[in-house]
The first five atom37 places (N, CA, C, CB, O) and aatype in JSON, in Angstrom:
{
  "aatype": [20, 20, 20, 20, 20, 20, 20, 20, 20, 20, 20, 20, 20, 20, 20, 20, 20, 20, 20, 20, 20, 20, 20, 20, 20, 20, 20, 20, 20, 20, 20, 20, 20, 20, 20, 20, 20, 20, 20, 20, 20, 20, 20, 20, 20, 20, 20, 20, 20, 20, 20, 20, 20, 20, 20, 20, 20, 20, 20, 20, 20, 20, 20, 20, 20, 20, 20, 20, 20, 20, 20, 20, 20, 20, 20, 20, 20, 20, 20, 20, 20, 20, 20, 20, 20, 20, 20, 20, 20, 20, 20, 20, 20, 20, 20, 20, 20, 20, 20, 20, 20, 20, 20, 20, 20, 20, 20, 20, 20, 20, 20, 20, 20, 20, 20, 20, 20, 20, 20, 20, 20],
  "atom_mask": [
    [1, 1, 1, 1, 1],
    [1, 1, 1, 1, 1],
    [1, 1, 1, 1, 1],
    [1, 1, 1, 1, 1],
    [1, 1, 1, 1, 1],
    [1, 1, 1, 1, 1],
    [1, 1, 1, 1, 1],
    [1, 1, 1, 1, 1],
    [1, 1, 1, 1, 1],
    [1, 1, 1, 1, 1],
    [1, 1, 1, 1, 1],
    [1, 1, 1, 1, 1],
    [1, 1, 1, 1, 1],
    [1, 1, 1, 1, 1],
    [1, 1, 1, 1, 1],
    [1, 1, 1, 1, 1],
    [1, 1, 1, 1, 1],
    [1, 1, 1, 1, 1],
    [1, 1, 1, 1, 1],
    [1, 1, 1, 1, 1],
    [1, 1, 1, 1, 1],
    [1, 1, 1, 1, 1],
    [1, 1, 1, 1, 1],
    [1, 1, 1, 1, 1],
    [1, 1, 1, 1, 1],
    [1, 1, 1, 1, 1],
    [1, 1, 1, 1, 1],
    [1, 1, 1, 1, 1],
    [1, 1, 1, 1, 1],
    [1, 1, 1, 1, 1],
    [1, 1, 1, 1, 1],
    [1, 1, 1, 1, 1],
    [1, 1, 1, 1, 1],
    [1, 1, 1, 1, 1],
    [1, 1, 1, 1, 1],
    [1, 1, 1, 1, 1],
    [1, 1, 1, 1, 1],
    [1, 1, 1, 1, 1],
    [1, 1, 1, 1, 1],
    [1, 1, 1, 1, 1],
    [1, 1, 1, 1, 1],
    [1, 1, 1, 1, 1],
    [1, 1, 1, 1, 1],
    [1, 1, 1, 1, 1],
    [1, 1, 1, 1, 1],
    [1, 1, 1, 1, 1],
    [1, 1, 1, 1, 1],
    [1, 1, 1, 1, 1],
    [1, 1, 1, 1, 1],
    [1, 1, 1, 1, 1],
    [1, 1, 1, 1, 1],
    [1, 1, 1, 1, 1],
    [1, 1, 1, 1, 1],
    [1, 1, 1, 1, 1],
    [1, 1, 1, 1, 1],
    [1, 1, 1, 1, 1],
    [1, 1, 1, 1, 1],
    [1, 1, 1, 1, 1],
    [1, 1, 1, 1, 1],
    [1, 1, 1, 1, 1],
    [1, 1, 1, 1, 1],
    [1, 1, 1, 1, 1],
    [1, 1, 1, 1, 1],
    [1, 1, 1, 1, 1],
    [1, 1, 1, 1, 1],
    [1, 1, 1, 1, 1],
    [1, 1, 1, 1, 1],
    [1, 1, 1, 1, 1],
    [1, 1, 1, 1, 1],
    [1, 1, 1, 1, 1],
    [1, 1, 1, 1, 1],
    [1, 1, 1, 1, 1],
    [1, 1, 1, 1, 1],
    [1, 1, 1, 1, 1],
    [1, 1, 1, 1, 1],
    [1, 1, 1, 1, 1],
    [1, 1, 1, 1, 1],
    [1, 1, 1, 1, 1],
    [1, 1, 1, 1, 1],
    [1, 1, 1, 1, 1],
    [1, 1, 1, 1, 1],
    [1, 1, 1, 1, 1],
    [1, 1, 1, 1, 1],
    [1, 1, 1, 1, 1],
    [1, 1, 1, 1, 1],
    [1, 1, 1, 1, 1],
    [1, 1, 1, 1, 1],
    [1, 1, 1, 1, 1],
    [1, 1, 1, 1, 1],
    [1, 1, 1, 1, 1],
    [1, 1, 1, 1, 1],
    [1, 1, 1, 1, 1],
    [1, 1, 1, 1, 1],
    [1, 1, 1, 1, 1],
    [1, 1, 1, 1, 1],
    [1, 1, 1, 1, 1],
    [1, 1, 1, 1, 1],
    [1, 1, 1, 1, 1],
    [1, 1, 1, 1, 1],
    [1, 1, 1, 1, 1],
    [1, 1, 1, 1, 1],
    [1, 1, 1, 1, 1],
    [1, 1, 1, 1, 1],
    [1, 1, 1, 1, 1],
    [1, 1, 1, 1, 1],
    [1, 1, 1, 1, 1],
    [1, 1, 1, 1, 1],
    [1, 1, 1, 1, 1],
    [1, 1, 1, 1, 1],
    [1, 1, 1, 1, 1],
    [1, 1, 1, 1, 1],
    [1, 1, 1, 1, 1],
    [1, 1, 1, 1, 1],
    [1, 1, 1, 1, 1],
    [1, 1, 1, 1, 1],
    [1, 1, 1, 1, 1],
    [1, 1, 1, 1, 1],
    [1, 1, 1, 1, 1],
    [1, 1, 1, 1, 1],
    [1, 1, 1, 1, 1],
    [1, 1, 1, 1, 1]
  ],
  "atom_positions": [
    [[-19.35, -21.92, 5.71], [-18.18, -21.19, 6.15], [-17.74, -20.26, 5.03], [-17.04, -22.16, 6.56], [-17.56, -20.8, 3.93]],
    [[-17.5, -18.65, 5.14], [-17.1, -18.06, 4.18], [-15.44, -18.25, 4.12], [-17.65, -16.7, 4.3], [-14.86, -18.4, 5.19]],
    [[-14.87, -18.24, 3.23], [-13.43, -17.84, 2.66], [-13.06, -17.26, 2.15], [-12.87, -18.23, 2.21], [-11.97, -17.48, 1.62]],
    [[-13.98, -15.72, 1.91], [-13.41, -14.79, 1.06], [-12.4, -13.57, 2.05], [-14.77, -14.1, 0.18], [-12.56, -13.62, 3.27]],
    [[-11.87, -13.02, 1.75], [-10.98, -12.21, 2.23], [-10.67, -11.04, 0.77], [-9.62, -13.23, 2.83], [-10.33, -11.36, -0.37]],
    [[-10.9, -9.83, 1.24], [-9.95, -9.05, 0.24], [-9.21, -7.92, 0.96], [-10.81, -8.38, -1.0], [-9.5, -7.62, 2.12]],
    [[-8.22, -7.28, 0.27], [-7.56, -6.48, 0.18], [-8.03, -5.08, 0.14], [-6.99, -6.81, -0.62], [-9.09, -5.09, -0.48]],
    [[-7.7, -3.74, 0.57], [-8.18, -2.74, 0.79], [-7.02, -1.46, 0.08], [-8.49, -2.83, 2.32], [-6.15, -1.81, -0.71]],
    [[-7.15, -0.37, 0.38], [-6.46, 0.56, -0.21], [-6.98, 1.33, -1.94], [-5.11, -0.21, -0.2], [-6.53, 1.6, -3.05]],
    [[-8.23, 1.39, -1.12], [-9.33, 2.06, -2.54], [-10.62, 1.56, -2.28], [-8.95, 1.48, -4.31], [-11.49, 2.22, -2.85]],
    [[-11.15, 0.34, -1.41], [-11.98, -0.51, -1.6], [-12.69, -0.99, -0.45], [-11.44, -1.38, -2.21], [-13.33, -0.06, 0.07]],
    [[-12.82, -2.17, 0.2], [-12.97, -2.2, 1.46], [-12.19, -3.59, 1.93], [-14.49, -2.07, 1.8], [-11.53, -4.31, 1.19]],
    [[-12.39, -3.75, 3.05], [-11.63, -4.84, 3.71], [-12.73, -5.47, 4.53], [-10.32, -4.33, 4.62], [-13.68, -4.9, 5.09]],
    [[-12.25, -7.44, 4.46], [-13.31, -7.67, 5.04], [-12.88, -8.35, 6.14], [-14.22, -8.27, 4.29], [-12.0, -9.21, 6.04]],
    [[-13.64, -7.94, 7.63], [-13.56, -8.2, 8.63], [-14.44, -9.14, 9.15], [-13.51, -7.31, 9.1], [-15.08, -9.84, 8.36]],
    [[-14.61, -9.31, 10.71], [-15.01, -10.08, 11.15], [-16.83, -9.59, 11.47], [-13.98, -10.4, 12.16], [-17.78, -10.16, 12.0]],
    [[-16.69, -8.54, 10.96], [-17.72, -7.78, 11.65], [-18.48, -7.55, 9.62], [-16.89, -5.95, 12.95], [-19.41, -6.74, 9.55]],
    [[-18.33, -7.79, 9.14], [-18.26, -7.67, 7.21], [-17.03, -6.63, 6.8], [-20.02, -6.81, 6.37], [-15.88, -6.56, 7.22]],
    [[-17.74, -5.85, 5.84], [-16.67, -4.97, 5.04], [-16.75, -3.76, 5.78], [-16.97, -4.7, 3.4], [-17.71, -3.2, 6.3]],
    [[-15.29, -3.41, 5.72], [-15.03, -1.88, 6.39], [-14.5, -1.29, 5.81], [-14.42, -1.62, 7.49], [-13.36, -1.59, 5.44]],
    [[-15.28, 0.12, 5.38], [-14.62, 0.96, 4.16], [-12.95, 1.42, 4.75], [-15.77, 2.59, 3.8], [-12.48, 1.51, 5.88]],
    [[-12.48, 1.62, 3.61], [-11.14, 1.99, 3.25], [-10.85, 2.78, 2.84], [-10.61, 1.51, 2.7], [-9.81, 2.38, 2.32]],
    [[-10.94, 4.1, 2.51], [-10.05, 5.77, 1.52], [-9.04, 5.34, 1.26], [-9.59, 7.39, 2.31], [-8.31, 4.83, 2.12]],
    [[-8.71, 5.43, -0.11], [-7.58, 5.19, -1.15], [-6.61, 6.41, -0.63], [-8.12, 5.32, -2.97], [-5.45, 6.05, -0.84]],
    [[-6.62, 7.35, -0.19], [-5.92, 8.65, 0.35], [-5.89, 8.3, 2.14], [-7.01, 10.3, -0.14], [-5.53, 9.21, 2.9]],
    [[-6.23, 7.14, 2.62], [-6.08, 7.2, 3.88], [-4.62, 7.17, 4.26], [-6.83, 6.2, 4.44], [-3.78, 6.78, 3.45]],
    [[-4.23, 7.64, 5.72], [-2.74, 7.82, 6.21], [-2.66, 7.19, 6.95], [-2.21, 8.88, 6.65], [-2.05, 7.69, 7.9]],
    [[-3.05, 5.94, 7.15], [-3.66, 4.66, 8.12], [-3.45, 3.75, 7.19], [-5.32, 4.63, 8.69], [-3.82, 3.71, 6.02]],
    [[-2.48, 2.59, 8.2], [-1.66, 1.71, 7.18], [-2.79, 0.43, 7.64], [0.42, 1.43, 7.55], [-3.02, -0.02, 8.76]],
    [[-3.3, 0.12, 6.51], [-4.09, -1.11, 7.06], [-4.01, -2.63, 6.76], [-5.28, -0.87, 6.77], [-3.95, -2.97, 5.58]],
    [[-4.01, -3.53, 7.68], [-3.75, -4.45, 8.05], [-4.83, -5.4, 8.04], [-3.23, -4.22, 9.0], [-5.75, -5.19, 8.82]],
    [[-4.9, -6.75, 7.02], [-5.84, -7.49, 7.08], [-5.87, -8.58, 8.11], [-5.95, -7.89, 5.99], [-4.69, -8.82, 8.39]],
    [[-6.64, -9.3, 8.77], [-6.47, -10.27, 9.4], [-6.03, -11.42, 8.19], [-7.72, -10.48, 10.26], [-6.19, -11.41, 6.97]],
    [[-5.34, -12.52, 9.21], [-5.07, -13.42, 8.34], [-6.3, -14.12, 8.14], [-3.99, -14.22, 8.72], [-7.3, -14.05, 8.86]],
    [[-6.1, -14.98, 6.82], [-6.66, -15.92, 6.39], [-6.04, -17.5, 6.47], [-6.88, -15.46, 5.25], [-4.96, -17.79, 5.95]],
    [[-6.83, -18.43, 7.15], [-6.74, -19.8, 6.85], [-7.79, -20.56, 6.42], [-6.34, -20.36, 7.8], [-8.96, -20.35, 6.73]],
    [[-7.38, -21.53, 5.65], [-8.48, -22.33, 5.43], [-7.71, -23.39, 4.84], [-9.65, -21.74, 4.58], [-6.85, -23.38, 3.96]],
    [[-8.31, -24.47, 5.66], [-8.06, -26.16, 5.36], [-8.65, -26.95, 5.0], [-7.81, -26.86, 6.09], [-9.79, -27.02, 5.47]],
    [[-8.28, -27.85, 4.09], [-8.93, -29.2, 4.04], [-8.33, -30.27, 3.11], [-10.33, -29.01, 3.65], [-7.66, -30.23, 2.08]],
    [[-8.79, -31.11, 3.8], [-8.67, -32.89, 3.13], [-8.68, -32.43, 1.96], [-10.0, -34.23, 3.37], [-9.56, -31.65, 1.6]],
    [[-7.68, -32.84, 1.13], [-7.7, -33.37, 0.0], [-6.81, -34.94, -0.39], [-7.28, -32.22, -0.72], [-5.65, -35.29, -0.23]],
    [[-7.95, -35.54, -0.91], [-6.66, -37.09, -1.86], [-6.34, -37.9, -0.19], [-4.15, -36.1, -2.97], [-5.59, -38.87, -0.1]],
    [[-6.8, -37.52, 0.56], [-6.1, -37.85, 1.79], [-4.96, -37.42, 2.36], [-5.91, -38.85, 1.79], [-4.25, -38.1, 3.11]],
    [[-4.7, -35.97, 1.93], [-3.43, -34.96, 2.85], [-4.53, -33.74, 3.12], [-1.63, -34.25, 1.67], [-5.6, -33.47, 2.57]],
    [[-3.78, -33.12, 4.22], [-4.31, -32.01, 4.97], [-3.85, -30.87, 3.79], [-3.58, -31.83, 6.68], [-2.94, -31.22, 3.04]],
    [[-4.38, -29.72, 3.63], [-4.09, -29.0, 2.93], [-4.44, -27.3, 3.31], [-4.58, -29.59, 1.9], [-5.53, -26.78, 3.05]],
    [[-3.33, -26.63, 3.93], [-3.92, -25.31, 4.64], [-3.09, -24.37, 3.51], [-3.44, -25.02, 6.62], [-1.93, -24.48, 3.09]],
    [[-4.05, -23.51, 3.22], [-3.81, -22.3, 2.73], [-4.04, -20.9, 3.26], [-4.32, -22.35, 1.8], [-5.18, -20.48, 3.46]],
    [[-2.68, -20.0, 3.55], [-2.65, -18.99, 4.44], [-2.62, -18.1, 3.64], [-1.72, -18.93, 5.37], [-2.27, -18.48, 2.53]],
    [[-2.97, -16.41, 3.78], [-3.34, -15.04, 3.0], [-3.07, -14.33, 4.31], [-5.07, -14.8, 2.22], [-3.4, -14.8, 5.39]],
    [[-2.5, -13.24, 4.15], [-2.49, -11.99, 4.73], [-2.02, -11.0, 3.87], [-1.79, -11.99, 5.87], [-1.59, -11.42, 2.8]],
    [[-1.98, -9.77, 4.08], [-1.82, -8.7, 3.54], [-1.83, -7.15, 4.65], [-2.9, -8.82, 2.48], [-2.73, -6.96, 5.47]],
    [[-0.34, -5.91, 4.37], [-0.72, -5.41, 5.09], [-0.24, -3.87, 3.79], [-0.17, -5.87, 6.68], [0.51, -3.99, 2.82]],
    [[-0.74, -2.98, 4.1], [-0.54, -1.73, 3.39], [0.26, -0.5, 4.0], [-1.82, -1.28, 3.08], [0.54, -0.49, 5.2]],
    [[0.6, 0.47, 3.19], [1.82, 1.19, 3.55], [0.86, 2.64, 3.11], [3.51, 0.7, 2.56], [0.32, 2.52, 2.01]],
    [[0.6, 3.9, 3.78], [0.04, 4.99, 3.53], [0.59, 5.35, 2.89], [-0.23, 5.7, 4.19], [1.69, 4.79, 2.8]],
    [[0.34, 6.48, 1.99], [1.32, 7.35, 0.94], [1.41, 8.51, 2.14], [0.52, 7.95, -0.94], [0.76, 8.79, 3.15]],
    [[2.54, 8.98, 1.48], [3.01, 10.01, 1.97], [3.41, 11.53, 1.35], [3.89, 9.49, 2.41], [4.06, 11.52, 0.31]],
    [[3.18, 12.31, 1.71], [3.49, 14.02, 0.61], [4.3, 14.37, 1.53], [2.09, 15.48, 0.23], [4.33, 13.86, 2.65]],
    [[5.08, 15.34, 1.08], [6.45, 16.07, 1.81], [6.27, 17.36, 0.92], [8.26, 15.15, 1.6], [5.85, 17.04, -0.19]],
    [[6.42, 18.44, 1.05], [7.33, 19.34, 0.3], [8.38, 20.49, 0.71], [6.56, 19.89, -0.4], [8.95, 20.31, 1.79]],
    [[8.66, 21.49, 0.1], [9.98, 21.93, 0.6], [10.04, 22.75, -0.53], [11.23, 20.85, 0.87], [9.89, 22.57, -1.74]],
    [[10.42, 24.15, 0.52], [9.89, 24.57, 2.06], [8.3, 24.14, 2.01], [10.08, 26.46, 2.44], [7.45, 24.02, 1.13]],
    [[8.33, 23.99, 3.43], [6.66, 23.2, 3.65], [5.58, 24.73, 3.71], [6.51, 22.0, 5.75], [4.4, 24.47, 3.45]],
    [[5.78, 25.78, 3.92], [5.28, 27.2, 3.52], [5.39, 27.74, 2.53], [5.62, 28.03, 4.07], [6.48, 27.47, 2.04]],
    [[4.45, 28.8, 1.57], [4.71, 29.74, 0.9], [5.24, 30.83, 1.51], [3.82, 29.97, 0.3], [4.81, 31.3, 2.56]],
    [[6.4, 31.35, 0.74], [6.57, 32.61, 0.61], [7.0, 33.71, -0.71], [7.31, 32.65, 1.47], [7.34, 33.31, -1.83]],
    [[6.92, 34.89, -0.37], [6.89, 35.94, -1.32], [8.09, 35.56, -1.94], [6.82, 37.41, -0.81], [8.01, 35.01, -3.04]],
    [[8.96, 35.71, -1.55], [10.53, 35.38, -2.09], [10.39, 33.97, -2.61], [11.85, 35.43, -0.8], [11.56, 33.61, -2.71]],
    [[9.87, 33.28, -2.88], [9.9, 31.79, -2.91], [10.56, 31.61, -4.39], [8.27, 31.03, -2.7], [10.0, 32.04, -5.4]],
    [[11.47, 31.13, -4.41], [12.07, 30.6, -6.0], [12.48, 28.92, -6.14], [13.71, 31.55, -6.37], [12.15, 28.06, -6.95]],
    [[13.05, 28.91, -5.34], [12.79, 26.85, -5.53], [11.7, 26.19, -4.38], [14.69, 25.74, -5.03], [11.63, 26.45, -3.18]],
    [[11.12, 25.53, -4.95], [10.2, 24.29, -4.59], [10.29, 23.09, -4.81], [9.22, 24.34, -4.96], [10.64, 22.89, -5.97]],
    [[10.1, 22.09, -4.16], [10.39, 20.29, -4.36], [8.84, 19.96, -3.34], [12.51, 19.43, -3.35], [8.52, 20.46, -2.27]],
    [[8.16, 18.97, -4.16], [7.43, 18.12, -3.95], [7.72, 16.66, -4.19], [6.57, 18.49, -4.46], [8.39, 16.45, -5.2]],
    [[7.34, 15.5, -3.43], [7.62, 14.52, -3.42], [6.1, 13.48, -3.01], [8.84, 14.6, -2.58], [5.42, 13.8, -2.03]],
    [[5.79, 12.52, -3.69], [4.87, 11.6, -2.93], [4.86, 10.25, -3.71], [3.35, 12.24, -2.79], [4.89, 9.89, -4.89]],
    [[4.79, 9.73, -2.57], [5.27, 8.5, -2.12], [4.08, 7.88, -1.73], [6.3, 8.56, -1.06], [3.43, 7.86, -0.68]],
    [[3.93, 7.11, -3.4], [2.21, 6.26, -2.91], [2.04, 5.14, -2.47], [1.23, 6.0, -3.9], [3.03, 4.43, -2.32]],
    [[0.69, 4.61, -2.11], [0.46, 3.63, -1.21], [1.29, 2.13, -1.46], [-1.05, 3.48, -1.24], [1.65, 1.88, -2.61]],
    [[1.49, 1.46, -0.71], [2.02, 0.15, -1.08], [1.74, -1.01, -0.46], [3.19, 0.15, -1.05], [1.43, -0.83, 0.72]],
    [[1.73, -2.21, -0.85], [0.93, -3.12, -0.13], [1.87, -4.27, -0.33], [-0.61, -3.31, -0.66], [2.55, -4.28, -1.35]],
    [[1.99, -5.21, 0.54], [2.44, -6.91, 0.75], [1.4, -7.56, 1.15], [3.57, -7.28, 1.87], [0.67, -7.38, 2.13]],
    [[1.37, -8.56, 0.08], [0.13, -9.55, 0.46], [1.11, -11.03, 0.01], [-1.68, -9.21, -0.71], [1.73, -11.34, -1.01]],
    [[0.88, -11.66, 1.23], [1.69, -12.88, 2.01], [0.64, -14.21, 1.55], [1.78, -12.58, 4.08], [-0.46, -14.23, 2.09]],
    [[1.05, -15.53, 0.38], [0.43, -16.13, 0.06], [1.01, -17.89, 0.81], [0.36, -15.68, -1.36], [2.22, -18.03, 0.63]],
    [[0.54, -18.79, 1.35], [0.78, -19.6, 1.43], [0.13, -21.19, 1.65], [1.31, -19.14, 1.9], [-0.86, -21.43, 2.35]],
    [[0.74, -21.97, 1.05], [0.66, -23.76, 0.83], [1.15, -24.48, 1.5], [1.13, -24.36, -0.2], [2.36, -24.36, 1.68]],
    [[0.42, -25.56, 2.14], [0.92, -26.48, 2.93], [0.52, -27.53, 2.49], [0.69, -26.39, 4.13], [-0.59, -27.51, 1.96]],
    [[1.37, -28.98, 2.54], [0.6, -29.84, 2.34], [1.2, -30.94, 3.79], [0.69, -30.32, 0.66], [2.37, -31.1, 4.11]],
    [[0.36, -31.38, 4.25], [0.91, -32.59, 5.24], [2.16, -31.52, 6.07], [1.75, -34.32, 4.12], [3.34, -31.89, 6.1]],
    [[1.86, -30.62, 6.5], [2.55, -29.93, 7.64], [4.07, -29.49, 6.29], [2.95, -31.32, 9.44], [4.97, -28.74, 6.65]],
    [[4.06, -29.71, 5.79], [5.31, -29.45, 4.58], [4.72, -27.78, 3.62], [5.31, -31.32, 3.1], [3.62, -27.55, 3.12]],
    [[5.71, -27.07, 3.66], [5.5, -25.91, 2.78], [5.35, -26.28, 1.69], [6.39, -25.0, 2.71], [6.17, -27.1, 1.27]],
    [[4.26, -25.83, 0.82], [4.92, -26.11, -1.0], [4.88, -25.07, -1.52], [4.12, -27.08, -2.15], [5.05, -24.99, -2.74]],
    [[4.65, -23.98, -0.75], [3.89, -22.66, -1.39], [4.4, -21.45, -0.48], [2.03, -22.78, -1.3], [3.97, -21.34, 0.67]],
    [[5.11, -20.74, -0.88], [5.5, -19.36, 0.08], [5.86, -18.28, -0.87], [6.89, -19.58, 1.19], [6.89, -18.17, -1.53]],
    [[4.66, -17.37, -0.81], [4.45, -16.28, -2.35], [4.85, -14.78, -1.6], [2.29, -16.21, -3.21], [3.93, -14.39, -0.89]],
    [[5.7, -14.14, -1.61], [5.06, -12.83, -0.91], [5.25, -11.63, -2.27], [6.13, -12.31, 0.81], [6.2, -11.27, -2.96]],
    [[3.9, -11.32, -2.2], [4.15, -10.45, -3.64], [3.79, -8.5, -2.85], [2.46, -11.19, -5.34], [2.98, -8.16, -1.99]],
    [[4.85, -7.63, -3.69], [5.14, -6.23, -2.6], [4.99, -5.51, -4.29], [7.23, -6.01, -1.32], [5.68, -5.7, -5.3]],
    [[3.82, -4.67, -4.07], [3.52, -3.54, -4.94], [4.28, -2.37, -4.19], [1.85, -3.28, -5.14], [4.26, -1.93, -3.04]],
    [[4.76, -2.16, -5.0], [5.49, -0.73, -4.57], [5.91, 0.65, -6.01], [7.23, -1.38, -3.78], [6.98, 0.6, -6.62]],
    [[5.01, 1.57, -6.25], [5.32, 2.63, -7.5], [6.26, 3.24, -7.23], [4.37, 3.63, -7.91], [6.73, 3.89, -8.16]],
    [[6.87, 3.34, -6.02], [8.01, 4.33, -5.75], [7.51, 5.51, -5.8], [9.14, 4.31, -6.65], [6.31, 5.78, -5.83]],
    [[8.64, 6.44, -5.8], [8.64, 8.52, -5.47], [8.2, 9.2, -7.26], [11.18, 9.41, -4.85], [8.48, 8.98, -8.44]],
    [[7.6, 9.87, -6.66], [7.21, 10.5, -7.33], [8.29, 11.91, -7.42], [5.89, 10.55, -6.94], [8.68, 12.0, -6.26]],
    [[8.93, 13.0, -8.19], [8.96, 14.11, -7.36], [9.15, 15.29, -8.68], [10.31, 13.97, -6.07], [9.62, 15.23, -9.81]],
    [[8.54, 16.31, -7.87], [8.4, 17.22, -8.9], [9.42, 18.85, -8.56], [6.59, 17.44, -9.0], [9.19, 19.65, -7.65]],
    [[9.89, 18.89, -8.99], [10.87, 20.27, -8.86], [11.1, 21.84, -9.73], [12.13, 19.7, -9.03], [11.73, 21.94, -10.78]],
    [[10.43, 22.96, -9.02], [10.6, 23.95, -9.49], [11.4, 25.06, -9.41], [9.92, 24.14, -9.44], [12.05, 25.02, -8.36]],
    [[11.66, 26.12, -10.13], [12.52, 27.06, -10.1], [11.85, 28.37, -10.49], [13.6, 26.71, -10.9], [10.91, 28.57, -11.27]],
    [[12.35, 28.97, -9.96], [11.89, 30.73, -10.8], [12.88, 31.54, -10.53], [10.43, 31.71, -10.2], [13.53, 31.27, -9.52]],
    [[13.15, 32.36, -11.09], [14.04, 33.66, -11.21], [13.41, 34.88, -11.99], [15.39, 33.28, -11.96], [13.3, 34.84, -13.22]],
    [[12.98, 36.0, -11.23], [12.34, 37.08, -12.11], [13.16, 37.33, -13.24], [12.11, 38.39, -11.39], [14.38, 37.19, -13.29]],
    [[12.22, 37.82, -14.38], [13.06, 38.38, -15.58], [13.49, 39.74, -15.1], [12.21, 38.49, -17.05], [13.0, 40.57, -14.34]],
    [[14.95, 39.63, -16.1], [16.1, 40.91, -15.74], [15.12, 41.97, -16.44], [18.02, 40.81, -16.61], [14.41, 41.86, -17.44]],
    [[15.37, 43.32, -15.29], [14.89, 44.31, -15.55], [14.85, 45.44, -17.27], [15.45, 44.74, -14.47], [15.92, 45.72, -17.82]],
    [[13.93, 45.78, -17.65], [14.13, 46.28, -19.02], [15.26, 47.0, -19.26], [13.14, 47.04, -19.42], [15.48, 47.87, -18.42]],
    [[15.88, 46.92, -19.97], [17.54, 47.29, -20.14], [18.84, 46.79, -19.76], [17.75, 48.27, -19.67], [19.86, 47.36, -20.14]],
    [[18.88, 45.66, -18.96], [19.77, 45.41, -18.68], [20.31, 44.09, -19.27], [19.68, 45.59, -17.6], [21.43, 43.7, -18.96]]
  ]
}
């Protein structure tokens, strides 16, 4: 029986079918199946649960066109993020409930221009 499972968002993800590639730039939030896996230990049941789901990045900017006149600009992006859901059981009892959330936050970058004043003035 395999028990490996990984995580995706650069890498691949593994399914039921094997690994299915993943783009680190994908806009497709992807979602692992869960993971279980049990067993006897010492004489208690012992299930350990995994899931994980991911968050696309996102770009914005503003104004979303160039133009000739253009003097302020704002860019913003907002990279990928992921929750991956860890858990322990023992004898139907929780001992274990992990949820760990990567998140880098906004990025944002902001410009200005103003032509230089004409010679002489």
């Amino acid at each position: 029986m395999r028990h490996h499972h990984s995580w995706g968002g650069g890498g691949s993800t593994y399914g039921s079918n094997g690994y299915n590639t993943v783009a680190a730039s994908s806009t497709t939030a992807v979602t692992c199946a869960p993971l279980t896996w049990s067993q006897a230990v010492g004489g208690h049941t012992v299930i350990v649960t995994m899931s994980g789901t991911t968050a696309p990045r996102q770009i914005t900017t503003s104004p979303s066109a160039a133009a000739a006149s253009q003097t302020d600009v704002t860019a913003q992006i907002t990279p990928p993020s992921a929750v991956i859901e860890y858990g322990v059981s023992v004898d139907g009892i929780t001992v274990v409930s992990l949820t760990i959330t990567v998140d880098l936050h906004t990025l944002e970058a902001r410009g200005s221009y103003s032509a230089a004043p004409a010679t002489g003035t």
